[in-house]
PDBQT receptor file of N, H, CA, C and O in Angstrom, charges set to zero:
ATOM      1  N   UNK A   1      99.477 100.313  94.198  1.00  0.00    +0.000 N 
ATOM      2  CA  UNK A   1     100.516 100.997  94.962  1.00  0.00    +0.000 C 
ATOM      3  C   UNK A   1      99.963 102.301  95.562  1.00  0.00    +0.000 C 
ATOM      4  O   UNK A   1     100.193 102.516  96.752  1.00  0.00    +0.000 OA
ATOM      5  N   UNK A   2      99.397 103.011  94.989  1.00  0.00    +0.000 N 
ATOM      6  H   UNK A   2      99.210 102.836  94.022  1.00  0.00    +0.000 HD
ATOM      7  CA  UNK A   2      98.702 104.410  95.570  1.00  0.00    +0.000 C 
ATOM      8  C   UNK A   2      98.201 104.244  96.238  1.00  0.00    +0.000 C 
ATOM      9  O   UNK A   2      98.510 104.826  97.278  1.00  0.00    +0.000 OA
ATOM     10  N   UNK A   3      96.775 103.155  96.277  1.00  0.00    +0.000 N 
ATOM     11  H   UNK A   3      96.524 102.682  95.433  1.00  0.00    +0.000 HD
ATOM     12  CA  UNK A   3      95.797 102.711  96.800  1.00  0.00    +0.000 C 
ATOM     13  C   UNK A   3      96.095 102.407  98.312  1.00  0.00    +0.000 C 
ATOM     14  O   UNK A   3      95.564 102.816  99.345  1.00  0.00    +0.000 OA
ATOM     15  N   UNK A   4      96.804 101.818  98.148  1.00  0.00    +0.000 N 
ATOM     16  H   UNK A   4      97.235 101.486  97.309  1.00  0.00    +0.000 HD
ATOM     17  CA  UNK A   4      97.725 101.430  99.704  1.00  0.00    +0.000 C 
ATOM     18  C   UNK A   4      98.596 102.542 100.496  1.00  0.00    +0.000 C 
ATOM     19  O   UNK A   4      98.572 102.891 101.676  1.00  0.00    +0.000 OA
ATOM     20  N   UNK A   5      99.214 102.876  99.618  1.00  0.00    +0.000 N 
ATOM     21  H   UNK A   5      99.233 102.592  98.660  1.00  0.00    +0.000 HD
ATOM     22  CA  UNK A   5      99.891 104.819 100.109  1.00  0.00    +0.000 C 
ATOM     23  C   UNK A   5      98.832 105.077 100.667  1.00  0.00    +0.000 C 
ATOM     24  O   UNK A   5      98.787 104.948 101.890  1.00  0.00    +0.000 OA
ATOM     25  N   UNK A   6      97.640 105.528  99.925  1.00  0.00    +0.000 N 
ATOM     26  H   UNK A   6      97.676 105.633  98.931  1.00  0.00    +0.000 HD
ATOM     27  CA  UNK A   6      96.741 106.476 100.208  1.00  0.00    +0.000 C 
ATOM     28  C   UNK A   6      96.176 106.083 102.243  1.00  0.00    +0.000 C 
ATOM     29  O   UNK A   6      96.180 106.597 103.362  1.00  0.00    +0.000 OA
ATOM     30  N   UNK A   7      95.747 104.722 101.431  1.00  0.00    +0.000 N 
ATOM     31  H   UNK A   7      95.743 104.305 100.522  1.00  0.00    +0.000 HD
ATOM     32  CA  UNK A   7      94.729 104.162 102.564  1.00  0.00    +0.000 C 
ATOM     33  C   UNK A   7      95.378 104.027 104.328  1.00  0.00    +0.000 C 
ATOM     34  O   UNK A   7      94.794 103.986 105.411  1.00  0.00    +0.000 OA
ATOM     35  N   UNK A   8      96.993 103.985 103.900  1.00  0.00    +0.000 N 
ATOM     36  H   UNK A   8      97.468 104.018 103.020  1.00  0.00    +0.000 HD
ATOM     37  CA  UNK A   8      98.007 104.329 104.984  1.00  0.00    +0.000 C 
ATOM     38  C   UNK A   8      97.579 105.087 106.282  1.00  0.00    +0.000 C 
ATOM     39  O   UNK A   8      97.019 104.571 107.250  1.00  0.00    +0.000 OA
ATOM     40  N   UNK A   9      97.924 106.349 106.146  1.00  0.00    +0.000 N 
ATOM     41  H   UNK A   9      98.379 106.768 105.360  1.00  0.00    +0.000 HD
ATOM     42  CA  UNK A   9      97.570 107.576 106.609  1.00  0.00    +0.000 C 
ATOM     43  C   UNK A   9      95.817 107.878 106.998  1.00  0.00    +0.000 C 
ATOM     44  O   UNK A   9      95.535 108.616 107.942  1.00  0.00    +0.000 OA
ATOM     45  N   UNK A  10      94.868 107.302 106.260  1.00  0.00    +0.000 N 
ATOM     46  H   UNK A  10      95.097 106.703 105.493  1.00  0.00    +0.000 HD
ATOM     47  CA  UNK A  10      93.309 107.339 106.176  1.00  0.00    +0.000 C 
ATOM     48  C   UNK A  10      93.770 106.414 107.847  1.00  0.00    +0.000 C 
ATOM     49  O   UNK A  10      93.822 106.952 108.953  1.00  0.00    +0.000 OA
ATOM     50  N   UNK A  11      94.070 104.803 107.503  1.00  0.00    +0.000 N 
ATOM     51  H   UNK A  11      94.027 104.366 106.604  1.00  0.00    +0.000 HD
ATOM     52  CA  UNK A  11      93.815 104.212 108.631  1.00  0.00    +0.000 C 
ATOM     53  C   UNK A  11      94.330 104.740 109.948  1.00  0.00    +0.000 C 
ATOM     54  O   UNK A  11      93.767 104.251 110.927  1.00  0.00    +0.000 OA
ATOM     55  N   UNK A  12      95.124 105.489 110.153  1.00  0.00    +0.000 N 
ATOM     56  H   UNK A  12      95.581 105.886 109.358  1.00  0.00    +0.000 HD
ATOM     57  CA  UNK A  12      95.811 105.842 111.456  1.00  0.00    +0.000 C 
ATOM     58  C   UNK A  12      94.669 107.310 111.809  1.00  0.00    +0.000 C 
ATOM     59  O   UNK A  12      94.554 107.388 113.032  1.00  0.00    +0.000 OA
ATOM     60  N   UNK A  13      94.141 108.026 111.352  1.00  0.00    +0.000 N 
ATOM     61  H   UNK A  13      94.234 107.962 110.358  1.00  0.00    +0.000 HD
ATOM     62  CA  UNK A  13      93.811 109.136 111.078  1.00  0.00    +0.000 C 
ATOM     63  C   UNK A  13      92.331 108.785 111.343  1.00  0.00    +0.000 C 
ATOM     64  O   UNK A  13      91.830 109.348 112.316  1.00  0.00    +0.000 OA
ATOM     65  N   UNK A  14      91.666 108.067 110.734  1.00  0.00    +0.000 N 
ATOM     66  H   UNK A  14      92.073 107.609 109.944  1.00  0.00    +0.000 HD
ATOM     67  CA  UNK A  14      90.310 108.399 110.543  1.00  0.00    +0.000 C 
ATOM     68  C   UNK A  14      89.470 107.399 111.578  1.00  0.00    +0.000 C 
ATOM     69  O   UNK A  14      90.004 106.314 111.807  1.00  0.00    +0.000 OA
ATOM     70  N   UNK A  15      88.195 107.685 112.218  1.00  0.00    +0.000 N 
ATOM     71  H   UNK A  15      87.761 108.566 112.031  1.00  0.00    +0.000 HD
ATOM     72  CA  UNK A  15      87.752 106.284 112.357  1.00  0.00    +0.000 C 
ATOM     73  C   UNK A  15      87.059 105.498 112.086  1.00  0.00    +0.000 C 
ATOM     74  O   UNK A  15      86.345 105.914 111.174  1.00  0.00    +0.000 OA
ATOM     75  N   UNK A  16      86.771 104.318 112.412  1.00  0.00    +0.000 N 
ATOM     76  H   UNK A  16      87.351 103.980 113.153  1.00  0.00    +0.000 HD
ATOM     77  CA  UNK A  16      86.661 103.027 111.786  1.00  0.00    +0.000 C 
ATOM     78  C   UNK A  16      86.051 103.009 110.680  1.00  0.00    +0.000 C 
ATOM     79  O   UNK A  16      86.546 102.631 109.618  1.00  0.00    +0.000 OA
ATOM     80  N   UNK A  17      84.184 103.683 110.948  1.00  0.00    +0.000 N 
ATOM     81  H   UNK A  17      83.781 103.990 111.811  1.00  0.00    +0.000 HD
ATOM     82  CA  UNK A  17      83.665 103.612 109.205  1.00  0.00    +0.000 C 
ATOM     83  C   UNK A  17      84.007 104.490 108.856  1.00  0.00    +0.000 C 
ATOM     84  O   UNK A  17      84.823 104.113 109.697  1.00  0.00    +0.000 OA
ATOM     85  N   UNK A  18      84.303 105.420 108.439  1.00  0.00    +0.000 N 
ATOM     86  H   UNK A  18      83.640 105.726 107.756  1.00  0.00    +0.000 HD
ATOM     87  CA  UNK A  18      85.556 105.943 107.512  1.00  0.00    +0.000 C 
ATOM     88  C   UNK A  18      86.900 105.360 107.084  1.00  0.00    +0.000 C 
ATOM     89  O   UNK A  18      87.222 105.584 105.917  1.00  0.00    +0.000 OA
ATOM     90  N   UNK A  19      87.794 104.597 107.896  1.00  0.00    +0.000 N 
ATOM     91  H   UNK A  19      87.532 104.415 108.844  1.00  0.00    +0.000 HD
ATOM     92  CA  UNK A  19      88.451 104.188 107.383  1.00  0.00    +0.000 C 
ATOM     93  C   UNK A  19      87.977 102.424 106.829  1.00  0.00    +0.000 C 
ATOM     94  O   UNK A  19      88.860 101.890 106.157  1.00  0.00    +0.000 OA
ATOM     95  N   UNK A  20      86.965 101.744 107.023  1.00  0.00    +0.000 N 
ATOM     96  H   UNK A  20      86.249 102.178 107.569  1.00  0.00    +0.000 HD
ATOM     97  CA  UNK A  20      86.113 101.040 106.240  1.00  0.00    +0.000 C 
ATOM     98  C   UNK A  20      85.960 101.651 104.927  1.00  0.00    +0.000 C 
ATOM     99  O   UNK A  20      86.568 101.294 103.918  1.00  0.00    +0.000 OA
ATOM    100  N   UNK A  21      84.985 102.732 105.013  1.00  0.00    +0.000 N 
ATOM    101  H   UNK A  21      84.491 103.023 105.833  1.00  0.00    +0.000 HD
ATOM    102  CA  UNK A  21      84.615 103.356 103.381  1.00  0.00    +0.000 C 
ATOM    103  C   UNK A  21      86.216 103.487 102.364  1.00  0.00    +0.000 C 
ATOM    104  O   UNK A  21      86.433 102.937 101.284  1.00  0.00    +0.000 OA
ATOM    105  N   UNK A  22      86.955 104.206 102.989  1.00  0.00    +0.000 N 
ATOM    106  H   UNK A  22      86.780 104.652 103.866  1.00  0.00    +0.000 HD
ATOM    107  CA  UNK A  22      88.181 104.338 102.201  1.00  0.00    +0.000 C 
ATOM    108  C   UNK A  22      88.704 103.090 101.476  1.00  0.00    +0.000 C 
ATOM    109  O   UNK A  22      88.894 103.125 100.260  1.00  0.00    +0.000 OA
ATOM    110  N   UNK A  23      88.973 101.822 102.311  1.00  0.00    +0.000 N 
ATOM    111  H   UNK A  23      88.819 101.793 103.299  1.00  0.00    +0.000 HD
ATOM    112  CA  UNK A  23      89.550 100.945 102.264  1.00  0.00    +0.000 C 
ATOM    113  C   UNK A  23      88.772 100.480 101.126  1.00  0.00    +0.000 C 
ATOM    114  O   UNK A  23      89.372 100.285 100.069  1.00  0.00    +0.000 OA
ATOM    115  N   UNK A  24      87.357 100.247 101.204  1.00  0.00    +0.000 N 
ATOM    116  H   UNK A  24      86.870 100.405 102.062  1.00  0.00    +0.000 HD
ATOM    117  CA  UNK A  24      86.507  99.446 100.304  1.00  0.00    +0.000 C 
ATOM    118  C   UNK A  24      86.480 100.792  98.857  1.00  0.00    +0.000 C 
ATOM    119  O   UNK A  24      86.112 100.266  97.806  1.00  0.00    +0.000 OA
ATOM    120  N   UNK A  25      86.764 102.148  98.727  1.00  0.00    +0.000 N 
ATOM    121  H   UNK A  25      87.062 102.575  99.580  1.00  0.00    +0.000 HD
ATOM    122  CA  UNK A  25      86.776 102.643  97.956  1.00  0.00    +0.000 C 
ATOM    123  C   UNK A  25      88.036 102.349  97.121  1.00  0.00    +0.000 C 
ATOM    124  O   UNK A  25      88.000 101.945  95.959  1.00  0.00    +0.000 OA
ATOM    125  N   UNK A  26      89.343 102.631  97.949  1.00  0.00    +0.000 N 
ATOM    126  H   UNK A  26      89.372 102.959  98.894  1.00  0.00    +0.000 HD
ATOM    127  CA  UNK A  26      90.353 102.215  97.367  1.00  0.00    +0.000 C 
ATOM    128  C   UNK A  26      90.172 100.548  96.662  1.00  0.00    +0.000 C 
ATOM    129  O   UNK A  26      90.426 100.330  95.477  1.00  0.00    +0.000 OA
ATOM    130  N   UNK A  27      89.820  99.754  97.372  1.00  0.00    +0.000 N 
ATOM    131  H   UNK A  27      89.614  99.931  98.334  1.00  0.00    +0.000 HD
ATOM    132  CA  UNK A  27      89.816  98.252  96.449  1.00  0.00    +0.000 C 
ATOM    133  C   UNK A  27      88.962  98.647  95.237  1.00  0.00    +0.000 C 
ATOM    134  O   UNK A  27      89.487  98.624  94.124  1.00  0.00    +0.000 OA
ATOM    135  N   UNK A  28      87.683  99.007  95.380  1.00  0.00    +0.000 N 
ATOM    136  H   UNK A  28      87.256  99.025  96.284  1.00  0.00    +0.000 HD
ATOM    137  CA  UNK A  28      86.197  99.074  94.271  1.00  0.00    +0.000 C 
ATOM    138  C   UNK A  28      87.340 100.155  92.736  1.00  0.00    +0.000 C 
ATOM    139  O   UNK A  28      87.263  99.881  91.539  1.00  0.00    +0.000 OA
ATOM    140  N   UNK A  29      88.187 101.217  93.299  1.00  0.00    +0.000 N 
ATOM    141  H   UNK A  29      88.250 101.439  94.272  1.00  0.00    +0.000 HD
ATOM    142  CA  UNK A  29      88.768 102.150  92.364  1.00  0.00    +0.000 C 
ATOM    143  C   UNK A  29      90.344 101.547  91.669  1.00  0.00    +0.000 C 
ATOM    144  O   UNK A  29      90.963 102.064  90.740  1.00  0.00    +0.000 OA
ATOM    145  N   UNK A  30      90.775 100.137  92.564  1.00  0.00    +0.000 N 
ATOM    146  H   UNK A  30      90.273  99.717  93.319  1.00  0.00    +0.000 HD
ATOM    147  CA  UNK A  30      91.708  99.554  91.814  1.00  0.00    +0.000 C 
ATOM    148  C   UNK A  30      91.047  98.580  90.955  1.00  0.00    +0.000 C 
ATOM    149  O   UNK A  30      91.621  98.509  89.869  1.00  0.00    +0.000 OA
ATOM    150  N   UNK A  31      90.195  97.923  91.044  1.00  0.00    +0.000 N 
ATOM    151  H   UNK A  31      89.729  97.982  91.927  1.00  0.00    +0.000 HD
ATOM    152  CA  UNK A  31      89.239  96.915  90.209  1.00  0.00    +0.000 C 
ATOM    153  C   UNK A  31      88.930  97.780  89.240  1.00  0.00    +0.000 C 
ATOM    154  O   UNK A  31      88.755  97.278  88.129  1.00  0.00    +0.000 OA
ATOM    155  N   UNK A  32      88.813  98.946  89.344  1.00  0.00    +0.000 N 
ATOM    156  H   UNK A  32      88.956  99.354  90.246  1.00  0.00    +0.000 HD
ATOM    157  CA  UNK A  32      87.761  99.310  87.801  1.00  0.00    +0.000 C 
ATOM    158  C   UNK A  32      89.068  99.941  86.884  1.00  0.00    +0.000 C 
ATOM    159  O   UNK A  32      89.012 100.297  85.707  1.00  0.00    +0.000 OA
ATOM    160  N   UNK A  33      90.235  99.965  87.773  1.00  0.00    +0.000 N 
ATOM    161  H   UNK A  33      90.280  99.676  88.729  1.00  0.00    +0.000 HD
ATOM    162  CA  UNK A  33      91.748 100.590  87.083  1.00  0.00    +0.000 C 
ATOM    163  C   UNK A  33      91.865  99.475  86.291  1.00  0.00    +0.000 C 
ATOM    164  O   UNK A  33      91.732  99.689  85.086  1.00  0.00    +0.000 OA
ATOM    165  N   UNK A  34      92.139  98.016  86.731  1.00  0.00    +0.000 N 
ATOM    166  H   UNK A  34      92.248  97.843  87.710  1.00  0.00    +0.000 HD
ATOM    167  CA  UNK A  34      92.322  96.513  86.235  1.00  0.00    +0.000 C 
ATOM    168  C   UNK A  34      91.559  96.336  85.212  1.00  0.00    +0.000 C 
ATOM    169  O   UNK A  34      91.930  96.052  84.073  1.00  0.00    +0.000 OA
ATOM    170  N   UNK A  35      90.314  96.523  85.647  1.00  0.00    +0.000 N 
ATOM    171  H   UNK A  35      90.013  96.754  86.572  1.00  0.00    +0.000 HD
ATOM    172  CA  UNK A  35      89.311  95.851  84.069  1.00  0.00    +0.000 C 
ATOM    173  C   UNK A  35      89.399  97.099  82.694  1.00  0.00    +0.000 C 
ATOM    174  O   UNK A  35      89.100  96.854  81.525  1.00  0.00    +0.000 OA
ATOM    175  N   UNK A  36      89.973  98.674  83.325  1.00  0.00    +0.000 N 
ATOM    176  H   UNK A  36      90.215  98.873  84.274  1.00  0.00    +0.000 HD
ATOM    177  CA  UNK A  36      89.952  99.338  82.245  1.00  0.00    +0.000 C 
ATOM    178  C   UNK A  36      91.496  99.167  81.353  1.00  0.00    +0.000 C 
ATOM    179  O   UNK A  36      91.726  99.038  80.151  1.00  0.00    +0.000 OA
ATOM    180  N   UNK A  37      92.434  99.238  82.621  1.00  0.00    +0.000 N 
ATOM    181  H   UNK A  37      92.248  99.343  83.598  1.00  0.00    +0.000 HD
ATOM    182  CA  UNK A  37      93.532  98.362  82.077  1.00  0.00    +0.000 C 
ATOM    183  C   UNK A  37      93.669  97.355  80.812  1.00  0.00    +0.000 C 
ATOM    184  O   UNK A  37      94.162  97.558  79.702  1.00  0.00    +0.000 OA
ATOM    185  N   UNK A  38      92.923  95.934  81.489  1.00  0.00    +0.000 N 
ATOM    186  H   UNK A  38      92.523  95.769  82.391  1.00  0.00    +0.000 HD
ATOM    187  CA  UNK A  38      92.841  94.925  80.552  1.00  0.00    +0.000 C 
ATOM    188  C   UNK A  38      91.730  95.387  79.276  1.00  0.00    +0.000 C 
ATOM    189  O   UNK A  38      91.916  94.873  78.172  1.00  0.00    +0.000 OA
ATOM    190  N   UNK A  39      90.963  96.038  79.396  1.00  0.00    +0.000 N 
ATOM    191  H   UNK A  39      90.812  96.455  80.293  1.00  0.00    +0.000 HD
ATOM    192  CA  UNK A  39      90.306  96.682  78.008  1.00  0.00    +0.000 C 
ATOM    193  C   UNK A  39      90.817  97.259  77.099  1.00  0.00    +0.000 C 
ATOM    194  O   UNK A  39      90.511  96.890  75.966  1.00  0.00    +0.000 OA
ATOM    195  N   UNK A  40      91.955  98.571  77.300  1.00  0.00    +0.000 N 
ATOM    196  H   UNK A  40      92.204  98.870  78.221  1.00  0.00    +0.000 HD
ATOM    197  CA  UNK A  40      93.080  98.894  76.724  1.00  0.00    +0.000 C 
ATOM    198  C   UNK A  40      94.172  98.409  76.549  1.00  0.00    +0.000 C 
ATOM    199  O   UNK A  40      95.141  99.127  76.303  1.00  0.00    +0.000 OA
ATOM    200  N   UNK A  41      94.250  97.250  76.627  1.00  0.00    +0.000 N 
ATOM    201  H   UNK A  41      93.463  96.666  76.827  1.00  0.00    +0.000 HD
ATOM    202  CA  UNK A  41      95.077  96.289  76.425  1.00  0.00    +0.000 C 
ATOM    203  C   UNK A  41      94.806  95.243  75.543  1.00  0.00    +0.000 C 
ATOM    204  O   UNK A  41      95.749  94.986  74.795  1.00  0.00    +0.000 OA
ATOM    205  N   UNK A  42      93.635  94.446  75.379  1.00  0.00    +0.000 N 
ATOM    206  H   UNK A  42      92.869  94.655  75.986  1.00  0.00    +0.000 HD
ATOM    207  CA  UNK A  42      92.467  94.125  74.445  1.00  0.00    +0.000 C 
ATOM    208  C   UNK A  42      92.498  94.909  73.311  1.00  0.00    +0.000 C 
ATOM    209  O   UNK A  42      93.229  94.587  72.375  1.00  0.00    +0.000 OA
ATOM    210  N   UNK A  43      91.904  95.752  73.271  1.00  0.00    +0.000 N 
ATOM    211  H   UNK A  43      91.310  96.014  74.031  1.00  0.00    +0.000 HD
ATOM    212  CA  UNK A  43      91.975  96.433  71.901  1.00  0.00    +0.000 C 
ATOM    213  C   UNK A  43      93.332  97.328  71.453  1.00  0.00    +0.000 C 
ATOM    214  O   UNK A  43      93.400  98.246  70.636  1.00  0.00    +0.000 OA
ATOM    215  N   UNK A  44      94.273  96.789  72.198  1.00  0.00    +0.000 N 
ATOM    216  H   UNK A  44      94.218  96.044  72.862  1.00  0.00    +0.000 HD
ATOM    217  CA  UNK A  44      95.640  97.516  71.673  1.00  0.00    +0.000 C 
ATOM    218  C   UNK A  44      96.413  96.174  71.181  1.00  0.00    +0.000 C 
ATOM    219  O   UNK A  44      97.539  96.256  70.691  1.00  0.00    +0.000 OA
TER     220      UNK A  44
């Protein structure tokens, strides 16, 4: 949900490889939310 908030405003705003980098940062920083997620979830 943030990730997408965030990346909102980046895309109208920034250009292209920048709003490339963002986009692929935001996905790479929800994946590592997910696997730390399911780790604390695992050992809970």
């Amino acid at each position: 949900m943030l990730a997408e908030h965030a990346a909102v405003p980046l895309f109208k705003i920034t250009p292209n490889n920048n709003m490339v980098a963002s986009i692929i940062g935001a996905t790479v920083g929800a994946i590592i939310l997910i696997f730390l997620m399911r780790k604390f979830i695992k050992t809970a």
